[in-house]
C-alpha positions as CSV (number, residue, x, y, z in Angstrom):
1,X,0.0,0.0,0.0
2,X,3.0,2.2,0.5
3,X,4.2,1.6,-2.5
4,X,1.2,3.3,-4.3
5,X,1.3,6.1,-2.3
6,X,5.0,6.8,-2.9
7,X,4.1,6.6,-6.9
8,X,2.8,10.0,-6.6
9,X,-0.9,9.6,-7.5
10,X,-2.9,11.5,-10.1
11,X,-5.7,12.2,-7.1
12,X,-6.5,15.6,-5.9
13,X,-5.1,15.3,-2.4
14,X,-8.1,17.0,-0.7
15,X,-10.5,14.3,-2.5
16,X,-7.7,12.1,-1.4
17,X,-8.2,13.0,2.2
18,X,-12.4,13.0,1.6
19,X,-12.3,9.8,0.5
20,X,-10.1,8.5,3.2
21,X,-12.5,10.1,6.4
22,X,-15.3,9.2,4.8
23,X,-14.0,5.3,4.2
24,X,-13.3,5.4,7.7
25,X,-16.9,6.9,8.9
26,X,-19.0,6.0,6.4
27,X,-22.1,7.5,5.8
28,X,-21.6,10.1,8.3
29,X,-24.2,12.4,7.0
30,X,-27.1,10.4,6.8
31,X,-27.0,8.9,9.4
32,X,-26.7,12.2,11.8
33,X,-29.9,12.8,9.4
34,X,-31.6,10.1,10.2
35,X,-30.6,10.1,14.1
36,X,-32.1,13.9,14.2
37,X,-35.3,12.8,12.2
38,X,-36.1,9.8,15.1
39,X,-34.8,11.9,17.7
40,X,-37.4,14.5,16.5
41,X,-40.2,12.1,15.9
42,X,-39.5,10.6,19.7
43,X,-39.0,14.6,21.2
44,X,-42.9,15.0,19.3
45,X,-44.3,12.5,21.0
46,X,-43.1,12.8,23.9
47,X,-44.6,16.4,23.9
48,X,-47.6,15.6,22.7
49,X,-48.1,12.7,25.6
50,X,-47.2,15.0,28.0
51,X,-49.7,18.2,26.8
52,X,-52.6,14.8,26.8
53,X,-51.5,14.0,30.3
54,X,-51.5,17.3,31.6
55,X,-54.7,17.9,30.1
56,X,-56.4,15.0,32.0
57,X,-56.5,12.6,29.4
58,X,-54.9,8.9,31.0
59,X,-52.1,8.2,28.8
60,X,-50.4,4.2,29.4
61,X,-47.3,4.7,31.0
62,X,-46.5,1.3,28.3
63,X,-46.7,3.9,25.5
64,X,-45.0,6.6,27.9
65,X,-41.8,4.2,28.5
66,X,-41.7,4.0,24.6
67,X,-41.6,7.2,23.8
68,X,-39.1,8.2,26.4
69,X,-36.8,5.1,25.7
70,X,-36.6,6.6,21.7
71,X,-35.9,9.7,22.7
72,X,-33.0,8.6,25.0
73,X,-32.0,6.2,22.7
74,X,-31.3,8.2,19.6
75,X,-30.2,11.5,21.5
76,X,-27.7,8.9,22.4
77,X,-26.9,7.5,19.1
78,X,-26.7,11.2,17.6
79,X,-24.2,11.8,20.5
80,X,-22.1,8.8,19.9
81,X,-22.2,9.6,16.1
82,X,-20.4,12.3,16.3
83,X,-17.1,13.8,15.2
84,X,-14.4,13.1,17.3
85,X,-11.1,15.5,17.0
86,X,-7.5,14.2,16.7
């Protein structure tokens, strides 16, 4: 692999170093998408449970635990997910 490198490559060297972060995260981009999109979806319910609740409606606490196990869950997975610095 050294060996190619030292050839002196025709590849722009900051595609070079694109390609190379992204081989090492891929998908990087979508997936923060997604994690924000469930993490919203989770956040929405949740609110919307609570405003029922606090309204005097009986909500499950089954449906409750659900909502509040997605929300941790992907604020989680967003904050795992992200960029670490060298």
């Amino acid at each position: 692999m050294s060996d190619f490198s030292s050839r002196g490559s025709k590849l722009d060297p900051e595609l070079k170093a694109k390609l190379i972060r992204e081989s090492r995260n891929p998908f990087l981009g979508l997936r923060r998408i997604l994690w924000v999109t469930l993490f919203g979806s989770a956040f929405i319910g949740s609110l919307i449970m609570l405003l029922r609740a606090s309204s005097g409606q009986i909500v499950r606490i089954e449906d409750a635990g659900i909502q509040i196990s997605a929300l941790l869950l992907f604020g989680g997975l967003f904050f795992f997910d992200r960029k670490k610095s060298n």
